[in-house]
Short mmCIF file of the C-alpha atoms (twelve columns), coordinates in Angstrom:
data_MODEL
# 
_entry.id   MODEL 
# 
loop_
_atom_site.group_PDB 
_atom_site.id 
_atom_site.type_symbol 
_atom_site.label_atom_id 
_atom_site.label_alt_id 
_atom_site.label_comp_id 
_atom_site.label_asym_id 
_atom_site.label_seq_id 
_atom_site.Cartn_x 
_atom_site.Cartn_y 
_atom_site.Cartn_z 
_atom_site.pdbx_PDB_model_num 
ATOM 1   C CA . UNK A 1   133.877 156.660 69.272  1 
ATOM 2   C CA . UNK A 2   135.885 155.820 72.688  1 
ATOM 3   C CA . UNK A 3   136.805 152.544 74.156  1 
ATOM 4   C CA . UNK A 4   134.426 150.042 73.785  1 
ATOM 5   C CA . UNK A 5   131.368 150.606 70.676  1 
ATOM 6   C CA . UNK A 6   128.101 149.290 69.763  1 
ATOM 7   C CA . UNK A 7   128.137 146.399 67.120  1 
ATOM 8   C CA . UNK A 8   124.865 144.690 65.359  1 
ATOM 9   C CA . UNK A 9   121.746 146.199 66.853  1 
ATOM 10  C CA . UNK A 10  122.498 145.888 70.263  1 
ATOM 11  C CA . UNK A 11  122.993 141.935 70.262  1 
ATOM 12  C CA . UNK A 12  126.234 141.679 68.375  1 
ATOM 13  C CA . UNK A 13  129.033 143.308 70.118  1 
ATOM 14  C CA . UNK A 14  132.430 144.600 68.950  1 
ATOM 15  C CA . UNK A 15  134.642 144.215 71.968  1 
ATOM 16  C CA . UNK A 16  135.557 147.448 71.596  1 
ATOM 17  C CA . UNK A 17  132.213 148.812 71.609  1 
ATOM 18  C CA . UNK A 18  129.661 148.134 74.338  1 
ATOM 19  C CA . UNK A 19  128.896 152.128 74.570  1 
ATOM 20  C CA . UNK A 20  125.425 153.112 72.951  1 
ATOM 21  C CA . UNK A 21  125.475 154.450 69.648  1 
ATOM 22  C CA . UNK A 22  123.121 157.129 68.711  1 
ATOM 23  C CA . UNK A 23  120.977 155.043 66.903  1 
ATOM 24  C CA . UNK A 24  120.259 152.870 70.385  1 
ATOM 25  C CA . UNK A 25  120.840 154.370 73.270  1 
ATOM 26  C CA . UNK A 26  119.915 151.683 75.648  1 
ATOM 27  C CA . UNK A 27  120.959 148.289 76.031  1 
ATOM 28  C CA . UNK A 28  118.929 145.175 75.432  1 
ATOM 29  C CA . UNK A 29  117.705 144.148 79.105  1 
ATOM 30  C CA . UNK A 30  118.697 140.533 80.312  1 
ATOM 31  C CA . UNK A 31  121.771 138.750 79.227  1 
ATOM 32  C CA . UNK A 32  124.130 142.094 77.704  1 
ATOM 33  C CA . UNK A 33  122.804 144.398 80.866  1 
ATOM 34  C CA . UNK A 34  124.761 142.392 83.104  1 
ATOM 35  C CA . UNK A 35  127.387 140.802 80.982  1 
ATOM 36  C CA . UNK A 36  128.108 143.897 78.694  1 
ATOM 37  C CA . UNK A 37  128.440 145.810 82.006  1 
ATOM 38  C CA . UNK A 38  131.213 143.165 83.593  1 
ATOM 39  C CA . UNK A 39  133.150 142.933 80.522  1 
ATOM 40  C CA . UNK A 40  133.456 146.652 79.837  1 
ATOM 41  C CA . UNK A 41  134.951 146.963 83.756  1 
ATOM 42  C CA . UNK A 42  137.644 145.100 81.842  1 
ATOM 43  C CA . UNK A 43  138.703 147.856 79.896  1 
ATOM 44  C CA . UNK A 44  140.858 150.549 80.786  1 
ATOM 45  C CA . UNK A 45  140.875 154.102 81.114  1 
ATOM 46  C CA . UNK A 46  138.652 155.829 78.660  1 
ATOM 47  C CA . UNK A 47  136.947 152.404 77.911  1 
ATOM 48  C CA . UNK A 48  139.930 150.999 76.549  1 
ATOM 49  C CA . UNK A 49  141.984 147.580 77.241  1 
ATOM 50  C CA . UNK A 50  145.632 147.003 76.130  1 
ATOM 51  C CA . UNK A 51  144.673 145.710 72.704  1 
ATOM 52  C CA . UNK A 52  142.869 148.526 71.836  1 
ATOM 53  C CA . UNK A 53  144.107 151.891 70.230  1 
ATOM 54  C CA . UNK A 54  144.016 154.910 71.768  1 
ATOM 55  C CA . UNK A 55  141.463 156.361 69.623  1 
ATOM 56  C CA . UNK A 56  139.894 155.889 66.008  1 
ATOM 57  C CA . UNK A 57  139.408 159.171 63.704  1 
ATOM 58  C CA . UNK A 58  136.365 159.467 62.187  1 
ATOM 59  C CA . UNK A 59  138.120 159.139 58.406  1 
ATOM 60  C CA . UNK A 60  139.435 155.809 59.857  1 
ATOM 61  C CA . UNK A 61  138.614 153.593 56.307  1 
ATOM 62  C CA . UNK A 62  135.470 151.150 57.386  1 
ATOM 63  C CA . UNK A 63  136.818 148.686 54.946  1 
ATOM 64  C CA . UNK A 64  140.291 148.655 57.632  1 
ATOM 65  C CA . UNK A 65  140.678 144.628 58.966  1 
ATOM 66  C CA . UNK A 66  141.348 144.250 62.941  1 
ATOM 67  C CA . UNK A 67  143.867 141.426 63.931  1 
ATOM 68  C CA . UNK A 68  141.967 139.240 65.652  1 
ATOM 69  C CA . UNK A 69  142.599 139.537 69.804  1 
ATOM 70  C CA . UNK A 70  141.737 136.626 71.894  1 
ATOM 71  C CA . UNK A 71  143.034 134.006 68.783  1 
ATOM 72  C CA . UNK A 72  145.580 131.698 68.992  1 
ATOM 73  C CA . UNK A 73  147.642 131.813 65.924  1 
ATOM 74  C CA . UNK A 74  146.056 128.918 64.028  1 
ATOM 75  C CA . UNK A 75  142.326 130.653 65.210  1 
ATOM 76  C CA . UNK A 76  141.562 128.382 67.864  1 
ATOM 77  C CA . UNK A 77  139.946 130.237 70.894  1 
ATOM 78  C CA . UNK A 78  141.690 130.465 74.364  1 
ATOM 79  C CA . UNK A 79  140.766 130.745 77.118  1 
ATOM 80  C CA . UNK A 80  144.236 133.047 78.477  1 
ATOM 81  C CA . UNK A 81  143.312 135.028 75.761  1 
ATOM 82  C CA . UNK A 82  139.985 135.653 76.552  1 
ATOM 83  C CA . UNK A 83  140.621 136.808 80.159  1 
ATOM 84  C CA . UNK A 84  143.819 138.782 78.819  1 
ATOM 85  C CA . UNK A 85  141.422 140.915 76.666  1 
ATOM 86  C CA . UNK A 86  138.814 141.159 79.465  1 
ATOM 87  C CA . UNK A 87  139.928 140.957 82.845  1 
ATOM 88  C CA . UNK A 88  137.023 141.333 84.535  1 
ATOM 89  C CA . UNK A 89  136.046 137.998 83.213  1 
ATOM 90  C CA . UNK A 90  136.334 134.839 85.480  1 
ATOM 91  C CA . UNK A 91  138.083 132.064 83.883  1 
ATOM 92  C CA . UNK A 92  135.210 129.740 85.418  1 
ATOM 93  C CA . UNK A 93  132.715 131.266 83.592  1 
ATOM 94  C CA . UNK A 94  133.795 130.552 79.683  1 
ATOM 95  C CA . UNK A 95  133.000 127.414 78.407  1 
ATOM 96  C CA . UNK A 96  133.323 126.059 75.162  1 
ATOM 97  C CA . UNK A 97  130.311 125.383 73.627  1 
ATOM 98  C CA . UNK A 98  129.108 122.161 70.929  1 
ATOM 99  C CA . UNK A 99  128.525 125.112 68.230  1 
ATOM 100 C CA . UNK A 100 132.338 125.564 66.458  1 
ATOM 101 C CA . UNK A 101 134.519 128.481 67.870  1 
ATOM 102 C CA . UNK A 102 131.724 129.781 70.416  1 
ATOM 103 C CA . UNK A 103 132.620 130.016 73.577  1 
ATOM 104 C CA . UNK A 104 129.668 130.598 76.446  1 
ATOM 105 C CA . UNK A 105 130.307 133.486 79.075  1 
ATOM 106 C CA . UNK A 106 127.751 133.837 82.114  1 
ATOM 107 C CA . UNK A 107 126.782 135.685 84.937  1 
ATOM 108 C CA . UNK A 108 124.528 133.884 87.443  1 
ATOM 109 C CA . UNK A 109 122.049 132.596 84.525  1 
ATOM 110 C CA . UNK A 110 122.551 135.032 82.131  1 
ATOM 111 C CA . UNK A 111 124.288 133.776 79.495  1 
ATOM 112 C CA . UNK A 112 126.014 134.860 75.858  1 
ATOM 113 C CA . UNK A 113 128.709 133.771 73.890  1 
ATOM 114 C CA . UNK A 114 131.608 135.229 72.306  1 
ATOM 115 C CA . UNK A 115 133.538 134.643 68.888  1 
ATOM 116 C CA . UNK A 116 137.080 133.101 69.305  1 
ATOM 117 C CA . UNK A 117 138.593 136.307 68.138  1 
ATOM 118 C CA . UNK A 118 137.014 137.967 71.296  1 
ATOM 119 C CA . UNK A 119 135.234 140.084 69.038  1 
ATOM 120 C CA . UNK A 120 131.899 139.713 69.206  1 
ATOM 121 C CA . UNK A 121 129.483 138.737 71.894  1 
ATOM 122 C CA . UNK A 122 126.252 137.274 70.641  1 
ATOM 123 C CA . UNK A 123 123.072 137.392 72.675  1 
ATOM 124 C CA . UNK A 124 120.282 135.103 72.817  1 
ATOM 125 C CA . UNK A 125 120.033 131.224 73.280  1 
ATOM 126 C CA . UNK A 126 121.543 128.745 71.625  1 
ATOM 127 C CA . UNK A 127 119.506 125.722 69.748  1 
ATOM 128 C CA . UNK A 128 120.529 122.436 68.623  1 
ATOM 129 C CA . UNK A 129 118.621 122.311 65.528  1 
ATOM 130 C CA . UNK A 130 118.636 118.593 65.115  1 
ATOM 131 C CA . UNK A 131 117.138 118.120 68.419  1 
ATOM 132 C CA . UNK A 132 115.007 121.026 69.120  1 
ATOM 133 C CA . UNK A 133 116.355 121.895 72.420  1 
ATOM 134 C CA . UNK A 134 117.808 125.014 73.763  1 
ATOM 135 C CA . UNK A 135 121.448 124.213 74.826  1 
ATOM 136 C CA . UNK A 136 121.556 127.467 76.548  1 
ATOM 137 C CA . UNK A 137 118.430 126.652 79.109  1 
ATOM 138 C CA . UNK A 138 120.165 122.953 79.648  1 
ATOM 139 C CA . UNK A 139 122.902 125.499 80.945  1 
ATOM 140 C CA . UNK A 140 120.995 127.601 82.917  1 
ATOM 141 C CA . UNK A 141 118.563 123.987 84.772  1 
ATOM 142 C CA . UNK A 142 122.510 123.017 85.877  1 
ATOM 143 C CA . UNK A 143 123.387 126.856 87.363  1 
ATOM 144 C CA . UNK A 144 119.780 127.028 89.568  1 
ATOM 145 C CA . UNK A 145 120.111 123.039 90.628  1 
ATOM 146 C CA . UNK A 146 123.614 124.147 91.861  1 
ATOM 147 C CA . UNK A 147 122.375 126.694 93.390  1 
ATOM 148 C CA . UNK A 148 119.223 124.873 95.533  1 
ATOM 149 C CA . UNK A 149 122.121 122.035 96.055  1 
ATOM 150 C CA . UNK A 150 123.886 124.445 98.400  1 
ATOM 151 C CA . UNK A 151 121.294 123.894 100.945 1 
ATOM 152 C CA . UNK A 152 120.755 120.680 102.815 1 
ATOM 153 C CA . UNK A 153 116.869 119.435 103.794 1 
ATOM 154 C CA . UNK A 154 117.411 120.797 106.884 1 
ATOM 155 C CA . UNK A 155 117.925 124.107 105.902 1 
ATOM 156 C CA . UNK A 156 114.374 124.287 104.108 1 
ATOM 157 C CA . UNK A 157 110.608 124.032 105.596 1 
ATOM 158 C CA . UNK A 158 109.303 120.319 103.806 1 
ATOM 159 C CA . UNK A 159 106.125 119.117 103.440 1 
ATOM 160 C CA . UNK A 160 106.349 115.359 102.360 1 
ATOM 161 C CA . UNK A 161 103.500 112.959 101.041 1 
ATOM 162 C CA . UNK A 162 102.640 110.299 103.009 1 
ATOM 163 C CA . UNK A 163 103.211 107.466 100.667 1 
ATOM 164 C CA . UNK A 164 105.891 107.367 97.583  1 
ATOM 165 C CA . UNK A 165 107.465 110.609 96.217  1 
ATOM 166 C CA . UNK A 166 107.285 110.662 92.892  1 
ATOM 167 C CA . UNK A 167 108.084 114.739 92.376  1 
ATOM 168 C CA . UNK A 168 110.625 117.328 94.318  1 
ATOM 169 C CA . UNK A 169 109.673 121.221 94.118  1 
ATOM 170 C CA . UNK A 170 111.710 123.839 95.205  1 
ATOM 171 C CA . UNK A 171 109.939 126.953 96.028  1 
ATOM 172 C CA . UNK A 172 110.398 130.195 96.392  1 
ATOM 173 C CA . UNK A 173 108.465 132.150 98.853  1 
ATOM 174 C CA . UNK A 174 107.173 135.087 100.126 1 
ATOM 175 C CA . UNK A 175 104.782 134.711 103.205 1 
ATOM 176 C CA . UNK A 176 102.771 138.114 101.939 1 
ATOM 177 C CA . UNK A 177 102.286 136.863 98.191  1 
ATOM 178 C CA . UNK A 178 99.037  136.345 97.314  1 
ATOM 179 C CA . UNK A 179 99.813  132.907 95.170  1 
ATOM 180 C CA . UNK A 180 102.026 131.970 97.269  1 
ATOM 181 C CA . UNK A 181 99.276  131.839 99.661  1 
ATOM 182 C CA . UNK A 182 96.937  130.117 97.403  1 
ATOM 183 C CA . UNK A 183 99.448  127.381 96.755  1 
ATOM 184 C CA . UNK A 184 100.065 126.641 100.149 1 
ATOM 185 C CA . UNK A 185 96.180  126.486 101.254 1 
ATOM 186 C CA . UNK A 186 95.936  123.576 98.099  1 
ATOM 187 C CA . UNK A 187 99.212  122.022 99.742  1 
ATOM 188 C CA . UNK A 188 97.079  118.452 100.149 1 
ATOM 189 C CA . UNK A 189 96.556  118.661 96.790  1 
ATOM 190 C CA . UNK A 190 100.155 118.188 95.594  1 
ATOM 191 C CA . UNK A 191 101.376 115.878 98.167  1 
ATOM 192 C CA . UNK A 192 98.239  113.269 97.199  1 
ATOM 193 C CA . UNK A 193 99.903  113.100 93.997  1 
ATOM 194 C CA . UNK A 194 103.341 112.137 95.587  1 
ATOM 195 C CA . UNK A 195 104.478 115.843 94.994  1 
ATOM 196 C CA . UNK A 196 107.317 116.809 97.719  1 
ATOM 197 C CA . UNK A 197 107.132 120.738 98.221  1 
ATOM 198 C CA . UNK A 198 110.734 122.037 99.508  1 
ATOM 199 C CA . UNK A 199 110.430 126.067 100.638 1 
ATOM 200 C CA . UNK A 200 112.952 128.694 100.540 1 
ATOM 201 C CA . UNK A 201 112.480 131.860 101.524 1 
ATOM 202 C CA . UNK A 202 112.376 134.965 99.055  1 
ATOM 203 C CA . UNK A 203 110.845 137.725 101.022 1 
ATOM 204 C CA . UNK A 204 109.902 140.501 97.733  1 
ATOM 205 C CA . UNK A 205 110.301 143.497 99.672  1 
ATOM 206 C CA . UNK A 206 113.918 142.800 101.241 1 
ATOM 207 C CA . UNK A 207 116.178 142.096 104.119 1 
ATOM 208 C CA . UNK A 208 114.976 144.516 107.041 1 
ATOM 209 C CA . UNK A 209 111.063 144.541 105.897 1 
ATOM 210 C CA . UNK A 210 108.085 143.084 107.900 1 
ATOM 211 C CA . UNK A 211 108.110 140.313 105.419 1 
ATOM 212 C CA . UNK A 212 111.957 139.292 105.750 1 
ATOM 213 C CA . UNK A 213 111.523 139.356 109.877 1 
ATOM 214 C CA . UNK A 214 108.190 137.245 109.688 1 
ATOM 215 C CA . UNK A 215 110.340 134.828 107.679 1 
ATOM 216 C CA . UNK A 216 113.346 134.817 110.078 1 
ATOM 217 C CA . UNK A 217 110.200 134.275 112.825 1 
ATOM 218 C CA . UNK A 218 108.821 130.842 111.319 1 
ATOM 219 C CA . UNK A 219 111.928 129.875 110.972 1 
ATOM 220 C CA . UNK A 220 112.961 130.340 114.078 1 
ATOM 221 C CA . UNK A 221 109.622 128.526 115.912 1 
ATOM 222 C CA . UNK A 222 109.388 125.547 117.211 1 
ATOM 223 C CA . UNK A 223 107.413 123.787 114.750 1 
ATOM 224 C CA . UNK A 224 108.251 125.619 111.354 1 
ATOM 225 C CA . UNK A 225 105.517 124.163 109.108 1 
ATOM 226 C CA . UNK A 226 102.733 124.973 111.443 1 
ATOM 227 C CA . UNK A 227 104.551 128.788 111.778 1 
ATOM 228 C CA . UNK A 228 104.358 128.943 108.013 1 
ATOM 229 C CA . UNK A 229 101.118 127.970 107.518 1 
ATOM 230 C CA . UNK A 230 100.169 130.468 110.129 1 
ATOM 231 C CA . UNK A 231 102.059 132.969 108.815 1 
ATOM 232 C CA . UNK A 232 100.219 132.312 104.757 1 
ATOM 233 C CA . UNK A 233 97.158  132.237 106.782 1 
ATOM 234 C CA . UNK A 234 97.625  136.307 107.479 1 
ATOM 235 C CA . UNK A 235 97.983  135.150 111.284 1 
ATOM 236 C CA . UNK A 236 100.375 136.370 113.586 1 
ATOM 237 C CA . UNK A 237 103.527 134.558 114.178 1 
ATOM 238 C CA . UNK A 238 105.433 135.263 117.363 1 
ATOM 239 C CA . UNK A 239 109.087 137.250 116.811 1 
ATOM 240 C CA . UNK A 240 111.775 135.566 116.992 1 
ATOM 241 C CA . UNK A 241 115.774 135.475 116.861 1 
ATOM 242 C CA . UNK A 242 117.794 132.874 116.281 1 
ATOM 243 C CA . UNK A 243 120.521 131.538 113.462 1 
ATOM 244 C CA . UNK A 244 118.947 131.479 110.075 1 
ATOM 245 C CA . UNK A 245 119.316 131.132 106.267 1 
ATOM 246 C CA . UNK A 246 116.931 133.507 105.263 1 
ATOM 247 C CA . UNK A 247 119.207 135.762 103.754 1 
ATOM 248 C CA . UNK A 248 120.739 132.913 102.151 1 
ATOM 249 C CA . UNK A 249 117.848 131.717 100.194 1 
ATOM 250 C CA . UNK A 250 117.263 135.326 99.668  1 
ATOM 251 C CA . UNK A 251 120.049 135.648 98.080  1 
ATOM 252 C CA . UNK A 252 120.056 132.598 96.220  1 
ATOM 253 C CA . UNK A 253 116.647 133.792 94.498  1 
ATOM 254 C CA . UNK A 254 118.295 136.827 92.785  1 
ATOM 255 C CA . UNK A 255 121.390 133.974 91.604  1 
ATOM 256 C CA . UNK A 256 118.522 131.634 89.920  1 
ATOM 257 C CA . UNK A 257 117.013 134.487 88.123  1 
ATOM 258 C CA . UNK A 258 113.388 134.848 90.403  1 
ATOM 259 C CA . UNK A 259 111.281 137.613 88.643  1 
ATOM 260 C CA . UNK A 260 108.544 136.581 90.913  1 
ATOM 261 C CA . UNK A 261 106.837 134.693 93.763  1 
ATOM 262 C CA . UNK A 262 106.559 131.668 93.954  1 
ATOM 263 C CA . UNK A 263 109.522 130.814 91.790  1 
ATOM 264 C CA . UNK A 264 108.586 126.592 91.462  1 
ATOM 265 C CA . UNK A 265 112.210 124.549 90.666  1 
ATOM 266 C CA . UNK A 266 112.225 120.697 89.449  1 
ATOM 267 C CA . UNK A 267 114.871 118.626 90.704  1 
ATOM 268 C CA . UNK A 268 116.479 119.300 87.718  1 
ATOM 269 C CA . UNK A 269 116.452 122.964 87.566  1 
ATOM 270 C CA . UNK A 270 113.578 123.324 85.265  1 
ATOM 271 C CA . UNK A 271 111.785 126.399 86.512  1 
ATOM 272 C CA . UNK A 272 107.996 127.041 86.358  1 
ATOM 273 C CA . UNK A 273 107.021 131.289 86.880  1 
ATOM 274 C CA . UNK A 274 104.317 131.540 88.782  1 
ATOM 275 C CA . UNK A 275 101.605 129.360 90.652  1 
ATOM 276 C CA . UNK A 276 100.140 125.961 88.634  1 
ATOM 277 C CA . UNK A 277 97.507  123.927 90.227  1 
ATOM 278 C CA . UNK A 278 98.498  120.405 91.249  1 
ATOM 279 C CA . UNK A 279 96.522  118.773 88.284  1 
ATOM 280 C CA . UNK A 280 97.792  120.988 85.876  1 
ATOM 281 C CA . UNK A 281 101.305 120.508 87.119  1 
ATOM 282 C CA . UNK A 282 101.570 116.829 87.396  1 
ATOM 283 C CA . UNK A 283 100.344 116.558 83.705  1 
ATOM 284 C CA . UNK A 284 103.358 118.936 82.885  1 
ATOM 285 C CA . UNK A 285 105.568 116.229 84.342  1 
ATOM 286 C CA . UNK A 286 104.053 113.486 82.442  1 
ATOM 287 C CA . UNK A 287 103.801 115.418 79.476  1 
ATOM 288 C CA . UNK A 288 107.387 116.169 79.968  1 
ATOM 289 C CA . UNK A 289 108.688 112.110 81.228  1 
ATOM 290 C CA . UNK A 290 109.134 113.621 84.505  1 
# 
């Protein structure tokens, strides 16, 4: 096998193996597509780094025990030892983790976590059994708030309730999808229940598309809310020009993860998939303490 091969069914992985065996020949989609794929660019020619052998023969004894690569001599992990194995790999993106010896790696929110060794990088989330929760999605609330917190109120469209504010959504839009429509035509709804509703644009079909240039349009009008609402209406919007952060908040929908319009963030980073009636939503929040 060359440089890098397949461990554990496609979720364990040998740092030296994240080609496909012939038993799976694809990888697992979500967190080792686009981690896998960044720390193999850390291995040399052939699929090799420096701590790897040229090659293993087939008669190579399976019962044969690798140093350890990315340990410091009394097995604690490191974090120069880490990047020294993998290059490719951003020192700002490993983190140790509360679980003993695992440290977290991410790209944008997808997340795994790799032995101390560097040895084995282990897909899937990561659950405090005592409490219940998911340490992994705490992780990935804190990457999408970060990401919303890069833009100020002035570079979103708000609607605001009247009275007290008791809930902040950030949403991502698309002025051609058909929930997103839906949403916005029950917009009274939400904001008589103190809800706050905070758009950014995510235009599905892409910079240069009808979509994307109606977007840059409202944002560009004079009065931006009545543009939008226009504009969700299926009514024309006049074409305009001018400085915008479209492609920003475009961009900024593929680093939080969107799989779909609208794309509803809590202040926290919590995300909710998909359209939810105001009722329904604001007994999330209660069920949830919100």
């Amino acid at each position: 096998m060359s440089g890098c091969e397949q461990g554990l069914s496609g979720t364990v992985l040998h740092h030296k193996s994240i080609a496909v065996n012939s038993m799976n020949r694809r990888l697992p989609a979500g967190i080792l597509t686009v981690i896998v794929l960044s720390l193999a660019a850390g291995c040399g020619e052939a699929g090799q780094n420096k701590y790897t052998a040229k090659a293993e023969v087939e008669s190579t004894p399976k019962t044969e025990v690798e140093e350890p690569v990315a340990a410091t001599p009394d097995g604690a992990p490191s974090v120069e030892l880490l990047t020294a194995v993998y290059p490719s790999l951003d020192p700002e993106t490993l983190r140790e983790t509360a679980a003993s010896g695992l440290w977290e790696v991410n790209q944008g929110t997808a997340y795994g976590y790799l032995t101390p060794d560097g040895r084995y990088l282990i897909q899937g989330d990561l659950v405090d059994l005592q409490t219940g929760e998911s340490l992994t999605e705490q992780r990935r609330n804190e990457s999408r708030k970060s990401v919303v917190d890069q833009f100020d109120a002035d570079q979103m469209i708000s609607f605001a309730p009247k009275g007290e504010t008791k809930h902040d959504l950030y949403i991502f839009t698309d002025v051609d999808c058909g929930y997103c429509r839906k949403l916005h035509r029950e917009l009274d709804d939400y904001l008589a229940k103190g809800i706050a509703i905070h758009y950014l644009f995510y235009p599905r079909s892409g910079p240069g598309s009808a979509s994307f240039k109606t977007a840059e349009s409202v944002w560009c009008a004079d009065d931006r809310q009545a543009a939008l609402t226009r504009a969700k209406a299926n009514q024309s919007v006049e074409p305009k020009q001018c400085d915008n952060p479209i492609m920003a908040q475009y961009m900024a929908g593929q680093q939080v993860g969107l799989r779909g319009t609208p794309m509803i963030l809590l202040a926290d980073g919590t995300v909710i998939n998909g359209y939810m009636p105001a009722a329904r939503l604001e007994e999330r929040l209660k069920a949830e303490g919100l």
